[in-house]
C-alpha positions as CSV (number, residue, x, y, z in Angstrom):
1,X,58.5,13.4,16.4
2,X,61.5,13.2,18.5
3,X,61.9,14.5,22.2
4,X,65.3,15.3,23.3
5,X,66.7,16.3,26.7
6,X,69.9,17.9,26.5
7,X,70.6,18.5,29.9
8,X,70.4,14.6,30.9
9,X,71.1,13.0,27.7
10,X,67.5,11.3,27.1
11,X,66.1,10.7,24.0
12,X,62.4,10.3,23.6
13,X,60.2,9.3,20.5
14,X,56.5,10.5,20.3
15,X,54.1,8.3,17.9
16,X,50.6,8.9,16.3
17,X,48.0,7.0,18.7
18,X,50.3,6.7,21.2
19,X,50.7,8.4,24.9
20,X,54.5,9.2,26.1
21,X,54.4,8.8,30.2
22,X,57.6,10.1,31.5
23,X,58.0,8.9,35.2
24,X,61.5,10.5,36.8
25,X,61.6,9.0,40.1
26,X,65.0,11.5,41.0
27,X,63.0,14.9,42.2
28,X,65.7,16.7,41.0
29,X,65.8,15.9,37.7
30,X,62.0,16.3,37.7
31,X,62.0,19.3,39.0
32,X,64.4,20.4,36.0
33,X,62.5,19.3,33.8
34,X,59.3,20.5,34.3
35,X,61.3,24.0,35.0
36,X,62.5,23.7,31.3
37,X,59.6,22.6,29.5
38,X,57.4,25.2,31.5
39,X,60.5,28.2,30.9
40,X,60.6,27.0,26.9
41,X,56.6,26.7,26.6
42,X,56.9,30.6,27.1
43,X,60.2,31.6,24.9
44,X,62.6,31.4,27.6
45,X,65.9,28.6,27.1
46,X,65.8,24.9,28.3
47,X,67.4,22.0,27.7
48,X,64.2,20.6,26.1
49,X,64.4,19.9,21.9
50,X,61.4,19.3,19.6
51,X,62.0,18.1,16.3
52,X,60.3,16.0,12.9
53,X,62.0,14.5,10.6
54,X,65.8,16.2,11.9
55,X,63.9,19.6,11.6
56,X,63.6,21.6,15.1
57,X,60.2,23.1,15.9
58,X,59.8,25.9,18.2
59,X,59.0,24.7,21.5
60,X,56.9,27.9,22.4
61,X,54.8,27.7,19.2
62,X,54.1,24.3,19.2
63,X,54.3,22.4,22.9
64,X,51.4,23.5,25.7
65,X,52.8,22.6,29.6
66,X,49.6,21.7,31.8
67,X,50.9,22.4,35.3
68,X,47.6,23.1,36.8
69,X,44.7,21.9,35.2
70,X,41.8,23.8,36.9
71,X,43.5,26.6,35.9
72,X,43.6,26.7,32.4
73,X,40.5,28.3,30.1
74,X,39.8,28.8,26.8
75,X,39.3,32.1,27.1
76,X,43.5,32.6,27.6
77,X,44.5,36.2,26.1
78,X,46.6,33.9,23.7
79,X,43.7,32.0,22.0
80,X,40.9,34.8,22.2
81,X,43.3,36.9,20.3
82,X,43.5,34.2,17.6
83,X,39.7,33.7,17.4
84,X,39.5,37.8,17.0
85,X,41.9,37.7,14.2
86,X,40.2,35.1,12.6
87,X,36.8,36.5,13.3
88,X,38.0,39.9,11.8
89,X,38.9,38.0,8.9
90,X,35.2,37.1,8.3
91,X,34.0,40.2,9.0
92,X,36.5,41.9,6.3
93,X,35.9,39.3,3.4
94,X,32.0,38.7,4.2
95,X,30.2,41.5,5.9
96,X,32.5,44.9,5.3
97,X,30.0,47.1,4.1
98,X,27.7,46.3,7.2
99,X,30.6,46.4,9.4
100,X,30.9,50.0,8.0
101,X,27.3,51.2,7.9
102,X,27.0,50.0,11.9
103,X,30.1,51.4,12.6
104,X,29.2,55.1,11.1
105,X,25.8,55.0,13.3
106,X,27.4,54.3,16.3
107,X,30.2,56.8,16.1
108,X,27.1,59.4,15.2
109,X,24.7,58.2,18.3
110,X,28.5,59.1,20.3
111,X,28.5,62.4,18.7
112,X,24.9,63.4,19.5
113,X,26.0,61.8,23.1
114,X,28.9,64.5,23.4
115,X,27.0,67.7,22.6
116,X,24.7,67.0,25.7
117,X,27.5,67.4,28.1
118,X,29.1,70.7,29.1
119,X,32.6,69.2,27.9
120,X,35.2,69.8,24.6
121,X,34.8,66.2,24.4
122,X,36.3,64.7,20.9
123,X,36.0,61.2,18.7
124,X,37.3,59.4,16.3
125,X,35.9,56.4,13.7
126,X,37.4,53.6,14.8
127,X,37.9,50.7,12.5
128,X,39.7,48.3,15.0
129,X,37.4,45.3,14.0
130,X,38.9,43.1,16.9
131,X,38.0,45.9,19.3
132,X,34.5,45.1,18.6
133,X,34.7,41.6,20.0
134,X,36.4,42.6,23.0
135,X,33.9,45.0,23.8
136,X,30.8,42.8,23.4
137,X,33.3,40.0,25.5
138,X,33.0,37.4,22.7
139,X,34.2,34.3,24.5
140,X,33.9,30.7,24.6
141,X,31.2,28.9,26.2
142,X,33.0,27.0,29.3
143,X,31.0,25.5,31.6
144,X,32.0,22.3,31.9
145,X,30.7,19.5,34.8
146,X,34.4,17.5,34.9
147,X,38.5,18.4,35.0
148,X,38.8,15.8,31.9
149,X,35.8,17.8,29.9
150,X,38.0,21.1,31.0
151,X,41.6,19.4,29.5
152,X,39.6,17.9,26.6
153,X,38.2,21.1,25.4
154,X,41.6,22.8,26.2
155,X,43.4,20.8,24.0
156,X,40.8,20.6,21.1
157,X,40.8,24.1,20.7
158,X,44.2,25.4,21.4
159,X,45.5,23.2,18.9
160,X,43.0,24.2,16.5
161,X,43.4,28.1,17.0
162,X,46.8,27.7,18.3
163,X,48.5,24.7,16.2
164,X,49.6,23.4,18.9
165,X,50.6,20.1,18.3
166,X,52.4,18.3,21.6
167,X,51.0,19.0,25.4
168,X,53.1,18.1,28.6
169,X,50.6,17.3,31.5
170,X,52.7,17.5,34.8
171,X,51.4,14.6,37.6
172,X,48.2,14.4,35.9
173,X,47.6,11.2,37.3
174,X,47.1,12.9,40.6
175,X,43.9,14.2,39.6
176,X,42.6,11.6,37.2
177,X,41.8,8.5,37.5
178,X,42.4,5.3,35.0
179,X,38.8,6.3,32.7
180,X,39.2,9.6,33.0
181,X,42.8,9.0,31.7
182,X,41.4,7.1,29.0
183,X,38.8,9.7,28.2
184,X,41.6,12.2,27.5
185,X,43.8,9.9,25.6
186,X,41.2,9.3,22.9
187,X,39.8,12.2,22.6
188,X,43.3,14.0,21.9
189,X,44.0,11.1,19.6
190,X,41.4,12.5,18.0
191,X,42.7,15.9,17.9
192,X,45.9,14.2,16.9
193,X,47.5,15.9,19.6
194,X,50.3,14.4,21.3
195,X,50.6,13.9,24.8
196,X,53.5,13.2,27.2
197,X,52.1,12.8,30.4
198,X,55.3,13.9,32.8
199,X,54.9,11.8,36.3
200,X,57.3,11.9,39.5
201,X,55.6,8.8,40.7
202,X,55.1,5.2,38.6
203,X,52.0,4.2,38.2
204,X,50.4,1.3,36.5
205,X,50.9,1.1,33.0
206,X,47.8,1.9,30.8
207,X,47.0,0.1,27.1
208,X,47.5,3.5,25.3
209,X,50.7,4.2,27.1
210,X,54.5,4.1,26.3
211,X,56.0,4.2,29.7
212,X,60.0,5.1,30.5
213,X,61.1,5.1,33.9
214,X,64.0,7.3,35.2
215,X,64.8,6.0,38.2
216,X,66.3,7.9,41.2
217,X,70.2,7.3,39.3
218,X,68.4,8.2,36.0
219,X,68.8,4.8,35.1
220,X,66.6,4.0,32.6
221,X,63.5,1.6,32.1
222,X,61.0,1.0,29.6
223,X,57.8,-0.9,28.8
């Protein structure tokens, strides 16, 4: 897959196995470029390009930007509502008629409920299936004891619900250290998820790492 930046005319290459680490040294051009992936990552324009073999992918529906790591859950509105799709998929091929034989006694136990209360109170048979796992909060189990298990788990199942293939991790480094970093990197190898790990300060250079350097002239150096 190929990273372009269109904005400062850099050209980046992203390879199975292999971990991108971005340092820009110039805090401007940092700054941009986080702005960009972070504006794209949500629909917005950026100077950012994704493409595989001269075809462009959708940034927003296939790149994840980790600013804040203790922030991010898999229990995000975006991935729950892919599990209840999925979920309601089951449901409909596999368990229909007791979907609908539950269903009709609870919307009678709400009608008995009704006619005890002085009120012209009214309801309807639902069949929003996905409703039903809102309402008994089916969620993922998160309690993790580390940041890295909290990223792993992130990126294991948002690209497996949300087919997310490429994640930008902003300064990462500042709240990992060398294992930890190595725990992530094989475990999203795994996942075969990319990773560009975006850094405004260098770093030493780690086995699984491709590093390029902009330097404060976004000058460029690689290793």
């Amino acid at each position: 897959m190929r990273l372009v930046n269109k904005e400062f005319g850099v050209e980046f290459q992203l390879t199975e196995n292999t971990v991108l680490n971005i340092v820009c040294e110039n805090r401007n051009a940092f700054k941009s470029m986080v702005y960009d992936f972070y504006s794209e990552a949500k629909g917005d324009d950026g100077a950012w390009i994704l493409s595989d073999n001269d075809e462009e992918h959708c940034i927003s529906k296939r790149v994840e930007v980790i600013v804040n790591p203790f922030s991010i859950s898999c229990n995000d509105r975006k991935i729950l509502n892919a599990v209840y799709k999925e979920l309601h998929d089951v449901l409909e091929q596999k368990y229909c008629d007791a979907y609908s034989e539950v269903n009709s006694r609870i919307f009678n136990l709400i009608d008995t409920v009704l006619q005890n209360v002085p009120y012209p109170l009214v309801s309807e048979l639902s069949g929003d299936i996905e409703g039903l796992f809102k309402l008994y909060d089916v969620k993922f189990d998160e309690e993790y004891t580390s940041l890295t298990e909290r990223i792993i788990n992130y990126i294991k199942t948002s690209s497996q619900v949300l087919k997310k293939k490429v994640y930008v991790l902003v300064n990462i480094k500042t709240y990992l250290d060398d294992n930890e970093m190595k725990q992530l990197y094989k475990e999203a190898m795994y996942s075969k998820a990319y990773l560009v790990i975006l850094e405004s300060k260098d770093t030493a250079k780690l086995d699984e790492e491709k590093k390029v350097v902009l330097d404060d002239d976004l000058c460029i150096i690689e290793s």
